[in-house]
N, C-alpha and C positions, 0 to 999 in steps of 0.2 A: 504494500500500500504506500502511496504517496500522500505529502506532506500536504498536499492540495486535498485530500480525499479526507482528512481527519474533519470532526463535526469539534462547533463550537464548546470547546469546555473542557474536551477531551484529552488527556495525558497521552502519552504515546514516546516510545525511545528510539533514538533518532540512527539506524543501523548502517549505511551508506549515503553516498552521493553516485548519480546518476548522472557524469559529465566529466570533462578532462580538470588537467590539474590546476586552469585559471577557475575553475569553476569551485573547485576544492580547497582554494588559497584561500577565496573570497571568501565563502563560507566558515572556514575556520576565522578568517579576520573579524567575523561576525559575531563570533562566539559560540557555532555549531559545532560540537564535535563527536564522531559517532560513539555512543554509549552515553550522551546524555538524554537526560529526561528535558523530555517540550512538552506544552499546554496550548493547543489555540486556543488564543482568544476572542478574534473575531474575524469576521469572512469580508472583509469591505464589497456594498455592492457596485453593479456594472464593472466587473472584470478588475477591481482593485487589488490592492496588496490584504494579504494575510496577515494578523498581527500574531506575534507567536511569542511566550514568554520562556524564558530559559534561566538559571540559577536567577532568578529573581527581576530579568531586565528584558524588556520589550523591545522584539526584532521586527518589523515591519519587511516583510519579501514578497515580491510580484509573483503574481501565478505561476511565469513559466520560469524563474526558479523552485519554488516550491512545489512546481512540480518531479521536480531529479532530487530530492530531498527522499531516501526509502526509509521508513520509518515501521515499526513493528508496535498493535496496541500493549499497555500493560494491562 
């Protein structure tokens, strides 16, 4: 399942990325790293970013990243 796919409120541990390694930079710059815990928190509408909260701090990611985000639910 993708990062895109989790419902509002939802925990879920964040297992791979789905992209090359500019794509894996970023994301770690961000503060994703596989084997932590994420929560969305909200779905922005018309095709907005995802907000997604991680060790305490709110990540805002666009679709078609959060779509290559593979995440497993807990």
């Amino acid at each position: 399942m993708t990062l895109i796919q989790v419902k509002k409120g939802q925990s879920v541990k964040i297992v791979r990325f789905k992209g090359g390694i500019g794509l894996e930079s970023k994301l770690r710059q961000l503060g994703l790293i596989p084997g932590d815990q994420a929560r969305v928190l909200r779905h922005a509408p018309l095709g907005g970013p995802i907000l997604v909260e991680i060790d305490g701090r709110s990540i805002a990611l666009g679709r078609g990243i959060a779509s290559k985000v593979i995440v497993e639910a807990n």
